[in-house]
C-alpha positions as CSV (number, residue, x, y, z in Angstrom):
1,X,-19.3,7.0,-9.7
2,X,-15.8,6.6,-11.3
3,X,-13.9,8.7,-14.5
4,X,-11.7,8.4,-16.4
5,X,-10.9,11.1,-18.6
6,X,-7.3,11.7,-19.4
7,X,-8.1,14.0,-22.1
8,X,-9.6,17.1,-19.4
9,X,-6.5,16.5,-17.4
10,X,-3.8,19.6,-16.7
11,X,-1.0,19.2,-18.8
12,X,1.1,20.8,-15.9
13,X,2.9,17.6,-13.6
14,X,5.5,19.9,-11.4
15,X,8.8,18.6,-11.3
16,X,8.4,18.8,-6.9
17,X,4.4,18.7,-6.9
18,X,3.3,20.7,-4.1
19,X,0.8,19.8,-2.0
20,X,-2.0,21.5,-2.2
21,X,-1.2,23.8,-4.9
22,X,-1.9,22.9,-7.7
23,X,-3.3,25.3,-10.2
24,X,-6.1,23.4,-11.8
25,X,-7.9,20.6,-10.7
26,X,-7.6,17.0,-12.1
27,X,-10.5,15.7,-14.2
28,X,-11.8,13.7,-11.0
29,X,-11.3,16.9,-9.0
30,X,-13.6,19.2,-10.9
31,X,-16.0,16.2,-11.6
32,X,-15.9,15.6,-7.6
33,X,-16.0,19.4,-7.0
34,X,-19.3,19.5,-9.5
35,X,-20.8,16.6,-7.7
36,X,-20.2,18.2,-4.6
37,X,-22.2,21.4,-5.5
38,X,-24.7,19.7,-7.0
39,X,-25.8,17.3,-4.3
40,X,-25.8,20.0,-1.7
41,X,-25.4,17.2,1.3
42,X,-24.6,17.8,4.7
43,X,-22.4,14.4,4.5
44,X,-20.0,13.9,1.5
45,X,-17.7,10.7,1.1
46,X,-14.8,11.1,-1.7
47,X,-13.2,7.3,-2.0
48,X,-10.2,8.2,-4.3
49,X,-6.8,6.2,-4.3
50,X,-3.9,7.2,-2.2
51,X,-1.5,9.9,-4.8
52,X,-4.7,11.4,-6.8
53,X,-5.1,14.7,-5.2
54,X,-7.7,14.1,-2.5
55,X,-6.1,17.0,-0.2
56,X,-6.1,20.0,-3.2
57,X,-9.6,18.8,-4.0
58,X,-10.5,18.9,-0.1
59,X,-9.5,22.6,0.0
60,X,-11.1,23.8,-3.3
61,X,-14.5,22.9,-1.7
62,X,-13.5,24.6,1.7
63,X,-12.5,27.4,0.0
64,X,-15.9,27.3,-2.0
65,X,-18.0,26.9,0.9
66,X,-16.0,29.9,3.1
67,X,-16.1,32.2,-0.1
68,X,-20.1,31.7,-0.5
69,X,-20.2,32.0,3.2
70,X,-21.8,28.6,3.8
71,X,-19.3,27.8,6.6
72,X,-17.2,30.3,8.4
73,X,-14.6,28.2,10.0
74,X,-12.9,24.8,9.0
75,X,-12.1,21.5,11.2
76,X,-9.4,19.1,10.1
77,X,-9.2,15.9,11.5
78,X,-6.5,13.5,10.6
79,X,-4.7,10.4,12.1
80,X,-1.5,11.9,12.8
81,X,0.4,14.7,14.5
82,X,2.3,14.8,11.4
83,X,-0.7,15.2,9.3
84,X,-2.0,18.0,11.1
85,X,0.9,20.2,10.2
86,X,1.0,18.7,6.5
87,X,-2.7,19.5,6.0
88,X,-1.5,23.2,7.8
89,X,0.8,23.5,5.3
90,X,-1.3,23.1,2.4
91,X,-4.0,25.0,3.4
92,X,-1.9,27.6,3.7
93,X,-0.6,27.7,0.2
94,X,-4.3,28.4,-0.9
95,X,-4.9,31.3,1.8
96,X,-6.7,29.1,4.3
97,X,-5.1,29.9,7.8
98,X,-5.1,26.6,9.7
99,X,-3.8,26.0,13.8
100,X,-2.2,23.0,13.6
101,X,-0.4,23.1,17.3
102,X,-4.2,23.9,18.9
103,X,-4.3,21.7,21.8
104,X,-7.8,20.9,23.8
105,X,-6.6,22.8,27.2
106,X,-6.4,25.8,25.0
107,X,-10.6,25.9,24.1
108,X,-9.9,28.0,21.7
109,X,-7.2,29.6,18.9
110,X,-6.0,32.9,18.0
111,X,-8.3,35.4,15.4
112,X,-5.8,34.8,12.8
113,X,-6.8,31.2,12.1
114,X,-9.9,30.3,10.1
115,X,-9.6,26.7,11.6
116,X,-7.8,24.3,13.3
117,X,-6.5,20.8,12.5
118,X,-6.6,17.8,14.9
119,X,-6.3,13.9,15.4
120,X,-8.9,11.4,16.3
121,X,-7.4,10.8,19.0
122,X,-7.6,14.3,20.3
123,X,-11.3,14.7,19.8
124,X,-11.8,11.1,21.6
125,X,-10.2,13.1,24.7
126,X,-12.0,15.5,25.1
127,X,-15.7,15.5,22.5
128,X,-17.4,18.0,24.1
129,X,-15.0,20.7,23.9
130,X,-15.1,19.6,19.9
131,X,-19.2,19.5,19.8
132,X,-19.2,23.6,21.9
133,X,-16.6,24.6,19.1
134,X,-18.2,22.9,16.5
135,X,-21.7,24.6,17.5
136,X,-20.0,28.0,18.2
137,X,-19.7,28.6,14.3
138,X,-21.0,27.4,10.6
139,X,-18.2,24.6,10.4
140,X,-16.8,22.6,7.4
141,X,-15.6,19.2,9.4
142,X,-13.0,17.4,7.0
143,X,-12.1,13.9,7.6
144,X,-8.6,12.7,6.9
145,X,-8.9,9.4,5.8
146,X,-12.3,8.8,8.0
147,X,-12.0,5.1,8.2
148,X,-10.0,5.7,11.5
149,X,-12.8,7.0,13.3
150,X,-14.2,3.4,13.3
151,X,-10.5,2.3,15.1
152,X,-12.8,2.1,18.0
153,X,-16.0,2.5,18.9
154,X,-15.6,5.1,21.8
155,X,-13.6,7.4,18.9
156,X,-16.7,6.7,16.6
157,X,-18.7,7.9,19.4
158,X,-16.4,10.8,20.1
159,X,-16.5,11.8,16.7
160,X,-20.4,11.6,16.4
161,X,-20.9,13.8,19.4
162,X,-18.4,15.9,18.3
163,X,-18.9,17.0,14.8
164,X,-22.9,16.3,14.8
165,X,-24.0,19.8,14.5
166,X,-21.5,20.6,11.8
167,X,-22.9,22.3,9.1
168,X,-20.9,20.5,6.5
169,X,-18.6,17.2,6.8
170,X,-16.4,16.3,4.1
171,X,-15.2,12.3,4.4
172,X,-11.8,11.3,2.5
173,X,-10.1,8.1,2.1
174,X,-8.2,5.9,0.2
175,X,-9.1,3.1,1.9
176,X,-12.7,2.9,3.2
177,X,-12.3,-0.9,3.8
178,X,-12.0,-2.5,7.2
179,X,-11.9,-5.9,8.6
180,X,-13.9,-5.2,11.5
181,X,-17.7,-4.1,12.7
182,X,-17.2,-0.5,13.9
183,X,-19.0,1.6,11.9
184,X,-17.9,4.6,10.5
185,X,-19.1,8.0,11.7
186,X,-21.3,10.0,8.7
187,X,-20.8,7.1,6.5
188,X,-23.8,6.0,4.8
189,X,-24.5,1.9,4.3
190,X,-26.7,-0.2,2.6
191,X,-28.1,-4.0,2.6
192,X,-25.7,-5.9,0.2
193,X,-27.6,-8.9,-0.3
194,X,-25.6,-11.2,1.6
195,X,-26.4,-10.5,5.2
196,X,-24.4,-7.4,5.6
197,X,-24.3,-3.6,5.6
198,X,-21.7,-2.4,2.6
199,X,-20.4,1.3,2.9
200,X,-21.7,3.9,0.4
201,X,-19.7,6.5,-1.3
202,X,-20.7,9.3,-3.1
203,X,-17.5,10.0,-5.2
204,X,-15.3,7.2,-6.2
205,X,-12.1,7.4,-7.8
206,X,-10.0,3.8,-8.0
207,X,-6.6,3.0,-8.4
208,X,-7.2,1.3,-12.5
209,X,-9.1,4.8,-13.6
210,X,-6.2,7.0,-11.8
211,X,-3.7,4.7,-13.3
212,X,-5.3,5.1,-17.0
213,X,-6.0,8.6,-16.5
214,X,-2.0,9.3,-15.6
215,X,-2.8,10.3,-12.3
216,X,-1.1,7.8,-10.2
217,X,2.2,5.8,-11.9
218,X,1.9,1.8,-12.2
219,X,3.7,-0.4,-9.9
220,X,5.9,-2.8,-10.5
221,X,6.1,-5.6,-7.7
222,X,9.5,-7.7,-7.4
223,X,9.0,-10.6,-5.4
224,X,11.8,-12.4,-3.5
225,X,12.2,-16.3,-2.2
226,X,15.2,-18.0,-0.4
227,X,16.0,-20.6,1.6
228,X,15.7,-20.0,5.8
229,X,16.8,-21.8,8.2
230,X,16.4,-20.9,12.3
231,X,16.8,-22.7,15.4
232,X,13.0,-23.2,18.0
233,X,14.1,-22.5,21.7
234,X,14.3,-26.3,22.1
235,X,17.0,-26.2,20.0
236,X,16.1,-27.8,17.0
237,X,17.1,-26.0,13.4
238,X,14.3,-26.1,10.9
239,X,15.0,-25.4,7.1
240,X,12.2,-23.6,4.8
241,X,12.1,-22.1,1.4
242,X,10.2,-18.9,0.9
243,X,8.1,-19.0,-2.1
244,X,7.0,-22.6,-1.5
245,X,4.1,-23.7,0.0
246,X,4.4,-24.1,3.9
247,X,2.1,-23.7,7.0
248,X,0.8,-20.7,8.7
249,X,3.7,-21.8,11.3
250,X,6.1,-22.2,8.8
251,X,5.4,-19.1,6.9
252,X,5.3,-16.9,9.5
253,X,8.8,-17.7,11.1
254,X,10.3,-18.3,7.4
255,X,9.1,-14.9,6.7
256,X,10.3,-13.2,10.1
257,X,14.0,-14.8,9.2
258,X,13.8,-13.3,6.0
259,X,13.0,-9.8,8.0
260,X,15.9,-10.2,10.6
261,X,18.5,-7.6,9.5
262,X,21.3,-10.3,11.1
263,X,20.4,-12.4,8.2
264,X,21.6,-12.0,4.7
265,X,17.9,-11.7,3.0
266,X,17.0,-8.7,3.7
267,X,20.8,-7.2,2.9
268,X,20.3,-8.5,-0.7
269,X,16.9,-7.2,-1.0
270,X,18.6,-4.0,-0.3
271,X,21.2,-4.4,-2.3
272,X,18.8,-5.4,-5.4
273,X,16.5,-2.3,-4.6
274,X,19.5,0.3,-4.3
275,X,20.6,-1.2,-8.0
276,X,16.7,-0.6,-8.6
277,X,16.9,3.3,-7.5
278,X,20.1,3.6,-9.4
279,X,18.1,2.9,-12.6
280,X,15.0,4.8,-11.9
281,X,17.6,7.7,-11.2
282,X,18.5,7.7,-14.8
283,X,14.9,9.5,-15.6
284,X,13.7,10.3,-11.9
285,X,17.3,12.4,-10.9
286,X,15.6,13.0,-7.1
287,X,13.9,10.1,-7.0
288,X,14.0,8.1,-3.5
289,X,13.6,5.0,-1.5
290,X,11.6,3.6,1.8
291,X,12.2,0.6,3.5
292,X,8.9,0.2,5.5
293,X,11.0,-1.4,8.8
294,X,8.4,-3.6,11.8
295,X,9.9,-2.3,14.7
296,X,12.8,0.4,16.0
297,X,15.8,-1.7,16.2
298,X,15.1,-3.2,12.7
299,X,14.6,0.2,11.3
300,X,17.9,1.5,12.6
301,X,19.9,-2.0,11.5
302,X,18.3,-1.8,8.1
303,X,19.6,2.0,8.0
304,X,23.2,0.9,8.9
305,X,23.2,-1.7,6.2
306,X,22.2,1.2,3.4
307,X,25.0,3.0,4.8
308,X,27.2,0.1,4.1
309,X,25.4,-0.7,0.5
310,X,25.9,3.2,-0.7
311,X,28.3,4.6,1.3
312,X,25.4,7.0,2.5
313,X,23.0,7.3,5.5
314,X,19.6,6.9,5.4
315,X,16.9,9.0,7.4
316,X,15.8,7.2,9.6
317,X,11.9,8.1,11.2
318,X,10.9,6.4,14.1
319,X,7.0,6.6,15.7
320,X,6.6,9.0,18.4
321,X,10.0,10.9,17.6
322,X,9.5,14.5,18.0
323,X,11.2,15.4,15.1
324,X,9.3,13.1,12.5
325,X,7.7,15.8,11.0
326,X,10.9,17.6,10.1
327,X,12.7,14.4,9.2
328,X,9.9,13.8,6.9
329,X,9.5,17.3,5.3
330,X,13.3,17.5,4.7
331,X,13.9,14.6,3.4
332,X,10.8,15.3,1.2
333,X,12.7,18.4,-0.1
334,X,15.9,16.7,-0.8
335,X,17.3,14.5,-3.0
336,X,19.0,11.9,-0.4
337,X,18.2,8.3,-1.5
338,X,16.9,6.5,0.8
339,X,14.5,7.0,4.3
340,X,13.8,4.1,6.4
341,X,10.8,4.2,8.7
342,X,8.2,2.2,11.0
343,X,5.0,3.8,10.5
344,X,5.5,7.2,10.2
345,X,4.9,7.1,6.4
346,X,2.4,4.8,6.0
347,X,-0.4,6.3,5.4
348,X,-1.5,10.1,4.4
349,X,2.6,11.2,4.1
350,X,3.0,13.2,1.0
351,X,6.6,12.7,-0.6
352,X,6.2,12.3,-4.3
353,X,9.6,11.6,-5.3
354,X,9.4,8.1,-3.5
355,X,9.7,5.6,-6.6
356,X,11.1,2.5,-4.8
357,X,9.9,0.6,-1.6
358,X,11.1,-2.6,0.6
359,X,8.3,-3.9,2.1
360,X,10.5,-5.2,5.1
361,X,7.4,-5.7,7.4
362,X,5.0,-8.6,8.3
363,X,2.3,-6.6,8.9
364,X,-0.1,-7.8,5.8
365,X,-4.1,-6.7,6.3
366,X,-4.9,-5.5,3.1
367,X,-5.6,-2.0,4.9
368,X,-1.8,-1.4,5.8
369,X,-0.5,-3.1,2.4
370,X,-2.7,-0.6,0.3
371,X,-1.7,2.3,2.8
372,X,2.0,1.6,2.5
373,X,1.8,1.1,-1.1
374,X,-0.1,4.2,-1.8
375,X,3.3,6.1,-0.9
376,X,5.0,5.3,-4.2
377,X,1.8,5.7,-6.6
378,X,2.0,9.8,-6.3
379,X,2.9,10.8,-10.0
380,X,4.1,14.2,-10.8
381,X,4.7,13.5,-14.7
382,X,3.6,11.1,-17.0
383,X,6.3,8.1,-17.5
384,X,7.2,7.7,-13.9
385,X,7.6,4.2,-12.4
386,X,7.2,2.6,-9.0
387,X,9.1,-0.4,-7.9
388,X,8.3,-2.4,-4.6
389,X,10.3,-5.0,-3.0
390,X,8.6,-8.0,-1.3
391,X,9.1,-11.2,0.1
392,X,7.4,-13.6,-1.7
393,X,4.5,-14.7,0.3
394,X,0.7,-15.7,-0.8
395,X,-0.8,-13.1,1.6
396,X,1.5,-10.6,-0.1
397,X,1.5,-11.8,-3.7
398,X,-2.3,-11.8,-3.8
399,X,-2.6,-8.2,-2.1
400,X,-0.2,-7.2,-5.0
401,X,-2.2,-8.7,-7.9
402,X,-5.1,-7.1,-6.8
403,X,-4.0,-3.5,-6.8
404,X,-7.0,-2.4,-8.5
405,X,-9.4,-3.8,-6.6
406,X,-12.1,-1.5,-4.9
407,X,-13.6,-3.0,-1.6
408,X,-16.2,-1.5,1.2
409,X,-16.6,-1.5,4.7
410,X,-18.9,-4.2,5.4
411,X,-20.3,-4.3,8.5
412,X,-22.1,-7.6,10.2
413,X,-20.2,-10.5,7.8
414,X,-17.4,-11.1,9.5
415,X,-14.2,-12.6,7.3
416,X,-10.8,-13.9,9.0
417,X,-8.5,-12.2,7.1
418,X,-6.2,-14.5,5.0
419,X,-3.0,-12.2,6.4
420,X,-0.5,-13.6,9.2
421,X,0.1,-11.6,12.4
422,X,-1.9,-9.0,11.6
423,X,-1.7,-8.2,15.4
424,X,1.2,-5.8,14.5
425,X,-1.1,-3.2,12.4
426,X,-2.0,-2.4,15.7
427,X,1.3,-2.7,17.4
428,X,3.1,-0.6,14.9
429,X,0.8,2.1,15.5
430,X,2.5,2.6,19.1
431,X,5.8,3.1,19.7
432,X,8.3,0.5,19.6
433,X,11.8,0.4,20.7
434,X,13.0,-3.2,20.8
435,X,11.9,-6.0,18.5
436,X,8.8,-8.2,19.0
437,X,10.3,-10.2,21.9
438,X,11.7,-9.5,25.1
439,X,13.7,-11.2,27.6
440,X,16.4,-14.0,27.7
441,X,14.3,-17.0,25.3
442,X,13.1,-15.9,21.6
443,X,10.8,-18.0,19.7
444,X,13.0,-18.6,17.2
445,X,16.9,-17.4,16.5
446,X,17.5,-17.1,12.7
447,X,20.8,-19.0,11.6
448,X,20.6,-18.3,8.2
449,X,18.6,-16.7,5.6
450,X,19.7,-16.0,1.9
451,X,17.3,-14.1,-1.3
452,X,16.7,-15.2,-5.0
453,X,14.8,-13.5,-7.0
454,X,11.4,-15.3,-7.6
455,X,9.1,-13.0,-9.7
456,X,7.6,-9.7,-11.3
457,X,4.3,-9.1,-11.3
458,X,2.0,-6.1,-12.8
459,X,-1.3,-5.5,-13.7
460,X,-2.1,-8.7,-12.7
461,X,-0.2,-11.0,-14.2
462,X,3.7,-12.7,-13.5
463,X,6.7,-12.4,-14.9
464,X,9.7,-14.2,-14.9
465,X,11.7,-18.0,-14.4
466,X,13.2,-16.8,-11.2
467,X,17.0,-16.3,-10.5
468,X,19.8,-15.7,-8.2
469,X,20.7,-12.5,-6.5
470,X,22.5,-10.7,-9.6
471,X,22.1,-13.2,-12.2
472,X,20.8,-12.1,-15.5
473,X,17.4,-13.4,-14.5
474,X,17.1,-10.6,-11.9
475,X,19.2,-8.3,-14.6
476,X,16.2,-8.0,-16.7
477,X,13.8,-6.5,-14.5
478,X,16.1,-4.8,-11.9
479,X,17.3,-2.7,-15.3
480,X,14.0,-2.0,-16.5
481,X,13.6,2.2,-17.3
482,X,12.1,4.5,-14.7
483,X,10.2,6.2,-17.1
484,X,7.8,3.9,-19.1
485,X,3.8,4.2,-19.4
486,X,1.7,1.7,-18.1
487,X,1.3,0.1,-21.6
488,X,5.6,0.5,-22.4
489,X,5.6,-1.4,-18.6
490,X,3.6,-4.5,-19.7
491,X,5.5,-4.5,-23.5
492,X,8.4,-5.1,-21.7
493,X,7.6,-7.3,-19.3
494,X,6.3,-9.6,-22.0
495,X,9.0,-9.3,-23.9
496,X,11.7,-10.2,-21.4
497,X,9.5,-12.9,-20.1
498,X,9.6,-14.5,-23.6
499,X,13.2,-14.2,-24.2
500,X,13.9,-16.2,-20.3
501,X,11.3,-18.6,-21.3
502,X,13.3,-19.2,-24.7
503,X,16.6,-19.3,-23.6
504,X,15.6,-21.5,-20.8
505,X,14.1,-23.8,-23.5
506,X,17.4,-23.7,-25.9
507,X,19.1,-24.5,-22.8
508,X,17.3,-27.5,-22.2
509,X,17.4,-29.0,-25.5
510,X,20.9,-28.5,-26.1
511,X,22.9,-30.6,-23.2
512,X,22.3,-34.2,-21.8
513,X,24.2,-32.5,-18.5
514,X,20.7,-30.4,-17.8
515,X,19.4,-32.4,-15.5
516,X,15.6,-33.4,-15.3
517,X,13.7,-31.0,-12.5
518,X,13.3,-33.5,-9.7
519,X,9.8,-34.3,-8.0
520,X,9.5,-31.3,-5.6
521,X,11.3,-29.0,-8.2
522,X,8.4,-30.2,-10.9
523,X,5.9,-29.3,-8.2
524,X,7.0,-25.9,-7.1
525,X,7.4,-24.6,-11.1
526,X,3.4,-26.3,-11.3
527,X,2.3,-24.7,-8.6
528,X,3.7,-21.7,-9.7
529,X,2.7,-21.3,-13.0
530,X,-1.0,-22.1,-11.7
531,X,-0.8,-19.6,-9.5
532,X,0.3,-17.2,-12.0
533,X,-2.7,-18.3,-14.0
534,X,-5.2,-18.0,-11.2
535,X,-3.8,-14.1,-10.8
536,X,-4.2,-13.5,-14.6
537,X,-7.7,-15.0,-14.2
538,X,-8.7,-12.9,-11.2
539,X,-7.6,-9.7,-12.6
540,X,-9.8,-10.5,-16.1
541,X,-12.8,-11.5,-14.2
542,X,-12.6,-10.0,-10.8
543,X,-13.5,-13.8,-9.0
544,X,-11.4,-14.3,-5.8
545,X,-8.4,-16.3,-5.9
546,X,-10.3,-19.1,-3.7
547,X,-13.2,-18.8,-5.7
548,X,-10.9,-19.6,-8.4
549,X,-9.3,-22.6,-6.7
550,X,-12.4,-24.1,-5.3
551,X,-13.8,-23.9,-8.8
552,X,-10.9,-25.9,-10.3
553,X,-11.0,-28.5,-8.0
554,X,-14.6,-29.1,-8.7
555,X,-14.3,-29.2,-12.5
556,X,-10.7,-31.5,-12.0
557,X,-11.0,-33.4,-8.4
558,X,-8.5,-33.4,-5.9
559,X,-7.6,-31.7,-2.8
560,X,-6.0,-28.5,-2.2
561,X,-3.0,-27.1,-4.2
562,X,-0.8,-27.8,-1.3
563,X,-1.4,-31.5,-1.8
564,X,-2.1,-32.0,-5.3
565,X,-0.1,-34.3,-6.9
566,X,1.8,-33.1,-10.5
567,X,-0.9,-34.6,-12.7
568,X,-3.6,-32.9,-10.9
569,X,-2.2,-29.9,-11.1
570,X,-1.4,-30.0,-14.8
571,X,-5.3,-30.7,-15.6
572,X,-6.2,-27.6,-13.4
573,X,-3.8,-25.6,-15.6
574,X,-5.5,-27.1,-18.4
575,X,-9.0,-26.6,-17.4
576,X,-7.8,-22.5,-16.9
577,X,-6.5,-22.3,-19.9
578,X,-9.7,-23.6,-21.6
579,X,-11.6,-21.0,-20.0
580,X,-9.4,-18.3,-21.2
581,X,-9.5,-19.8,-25.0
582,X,-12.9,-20.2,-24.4
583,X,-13.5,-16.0,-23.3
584,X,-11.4,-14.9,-26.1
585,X,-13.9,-16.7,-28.4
């Protein structure tokens, strides 16, 4: 089930929304809350997108269930440390007394407390002690985004034994979907029809409805290209241009030059995004910035070159500091511009004012790309904006067109994930002080790496011809208002689109001295506006971007985009077009 229904929504969007506190629910919220009431399950799962309430909805029902005397005590358990005392602090604000410091030596907490949060990882250590407490009294178990209970199977057996004689459990996430076979603890699934088991929820609440209902903001992606160049440990340089199609090899060390804070990529990403912030200041006076770093060193280089960019420091949060929590919360509270992080904030972390992100990792699972995304999405009043800086790779670019895509956790069909080194999910969840590589030899040294600005894209579709660093080109999007709706957001980006294409076309037909676009250039702009098409086409029909490909090459002939000469390309940009004249109809 999915709403939308803008109309039943509070007027009131806080100008700071705190968490937990708001004083009448959402329309999803109450239509959840309803649900809730009505089914009278021991199990619950609420799917709803990260930024549309899911922790103020979570405590309305625990309040309802302690207040009718259904449950007499409350179990939160979350990923995090972190979360633990952010979930504490919420509950608190609605006169639910939660421990979040209980530790498993302790067995128990003081009288004061009606319940106690904890981590995943702390039940896994020590399940019994869970299950006696659990048993003691009627307990409400809520999950904090309970796909991390299937993060291995001796936690989803932890969790089972522990929580089983709960009298109610209450399942959040924002992203139920997983690319592996554990299955999730008190999560229902059925046969999908292809071989597999598809995860059920009984409340669903997507990014598109959220987004049309004012709940979350839209985001706008700005994707970045450039040329790379680094030297292999046998000594040899190799030259690649992001944006262009490369091998997996290629790609991956392309895109790990563009990362390397030594190279000048990622400073004019920075530079580009800081511009960015400066603009969405204009409407969004505290709004702030997070560069989403891959490792420790990274994070702290990337925080020296803000310093140098604005003449401020950045807070910087590292995994496994002690003081994350109150790095987090005051930076939260203030109006500093911008925090720079590893993993500390991707998932669950509630700071509203965030409006613009670098994506400076090359971590790409769908999982961790919706997860770090979901931390710019959290509106507090109609009009406001996201903007999130990316390099401008497929993996990345079709994660980003598909914002609005709602997926399950399928278990028993198996799919290799289209991502590269998606090792590092798991590796940035642990605590990392040096980069990826150790020693005397590295892979790879990067010699040089610089940025232009490839593309937009929203909603689906792309926009615009690509630029330099600072041209107009970039101009045009980089100064596009902080505070637009959804609709004003496409308008524009039409509209500047149109007036690039044009004065691109003037240009052309006014000199001899414009040169022809030579072979590969020819090729990259074809491959590129297919691609663009294939997004558009996705979005309006929902059919996988491969789907889409394979289909084309049936109908046209030919092998693979990579490889497809001009000509062949040009029919498959016919034969889309033809479908989409042919839809219309």
């Amino acid at each position: 089930m999915s709403t939308s229904a803008a109309s039943h929504l509070s007027p009131s969007y806080p100008d700071r929304a705190a968490w937990g506190t708001a004083p009448k629910l959402r329309a999803w919220q109450q239509e959840a809350f309803d649900l809730y009431f009505a089914a009278e399950r021991r199990d619950f799962l609420t799917v709803a997108t990260p930024g549309a309430g899911k922790t103020t909805y979570a405590l309305r029902i625990a309040s309802e269930l302690l207040s009718r005397g259904i449950v007499r005590t409350v179990t939160i358990v979350t990923p995090t440390e972190h979360l633990k005392r952010q979930w504490a602090d919420a509950a608190g604000r609605v006169g639910i007394a939660i421990d979040p410091e209980f530790k498993n030596s302790q067995g128990t907490t003081s009288r004061d407390y009606v319940g106690v949060a904890v981590t995943y990882a702390q039940v896994a250590m020590h399940p019994a002690l869970h299950r006696a407490r659990t048993e003691g009294r009627r307990t409400l178990v809520i999950f904090d985004e309970i796909h991390h209970a299937g993060d291995a199977k001796s936690w989803g057996d932890a969790v089972r034994e522990a929580f089983e004689p709960a009298t109610r459990r209450l399942g959040l996430t924002g992203t139920p979907f997983r690319s592996d076979d554990n299955p999730i603890p008190f999560v229902g699934y059925v046969e999908d029809g292809d071989g597999g088991l598809r995860s059920v929820s009984d409340y669903s609440y997507g990014y598109g409805p959220a987004l049309a209902d004012g709940v979350v903001r839209p985001v706008i992606f700005l994707a970045y290209a450039g040329e790379m160049k680094w030297r292999t440990r046998a000594g040899d340089e190799i030259t690649a241009t992001l944006g262009t199609p490369l091998t997996k090899d290629q790609l991956s060390q392309a895109w790990r030059a563009a990362l390397d804070p030594k190279g000048d990529w990622i400073r004019q990403v920075l530079r580009a995004a800081d511009r960015r912030l400066t603009e969405v200041r204009r409407g969004v006076p505290d709004g702030g910035g997070l560069v989403i770093a891959t490792d420790h060193e990274t994070a702290r280089a990337y925080a020296r070159h803000i310093r140098t960019i604005t003449g401020e420091g950045a807070t910087v949060v590292l995994s496994d500091d002690p003081d994350a929590s109150k790095k987090i919360k005051g930076f939260a509270a203030s109006e500093e511009r911008w925090l720079v992080a590893v993993r500390m904030v991707s998932e669950g972390v509630d700071i509203p004012r965030l409006c613009v992100g670098v994506y400076a990792t090359s971590v790409s699972t769908p999982l961790f790309f919706a997860q770090a995304v979901g931390r710019f999405v959290r509106a507090r009043k109609r009009g406001e904006t996201a903007s999130v800086f990316v390099p401008s790779v497929p993996t990345l670019m079709g994660l980003a067109g598909e914002m609005e895509a709602e997926r399950d956790h399928v278990l028993g069909r198996r799919q290799a994930e289209d991502g590269l080194d998606d090792d590092l999910l798991k590796e940035a969840r642990q605590k990392k002080d040096n980069p990826d590589v150790l020693g005397d030899e590295l892979p790879f040294e990067t010699v040089e790496a610089s940025a232009t600005f490839d593309r937009v894209l929203f909603d689906g579709g792309e926009f615009g011809t690509g630029g330099d660093v600072g041209s107009p080109e970039e101009e045009d999007f980089i100064g596009l208002p902080g505070l637009l709706e959804p609709d004003q957001v496409a308008t524009l980006l039409r509209k500047r689109q149109s007036e690039q294409q044009a004065a691109k076309r003037k240009l052309a037909g006014t000199a001899d001295a414009v040169p022809e676009r030579s072979p590969h250039e020819e090729l990259a702009a074809l491959r590129k506006e297919l691609n663009g098409l294939v997004g558009a086409w996705n979005h309006r029909t929902g059919q996988p971007h491969g789907v889409i490909h394979a289909e084309l090459r049936r109908l046209c002939g030919g092998p693979p985009i990579a490889q497809a000469t001009a000509d062949q390309i040009r029919d498959r940009i016919a034969q889309i077009r033809k479908w989409a004249t042919q839809r219309s109809r």
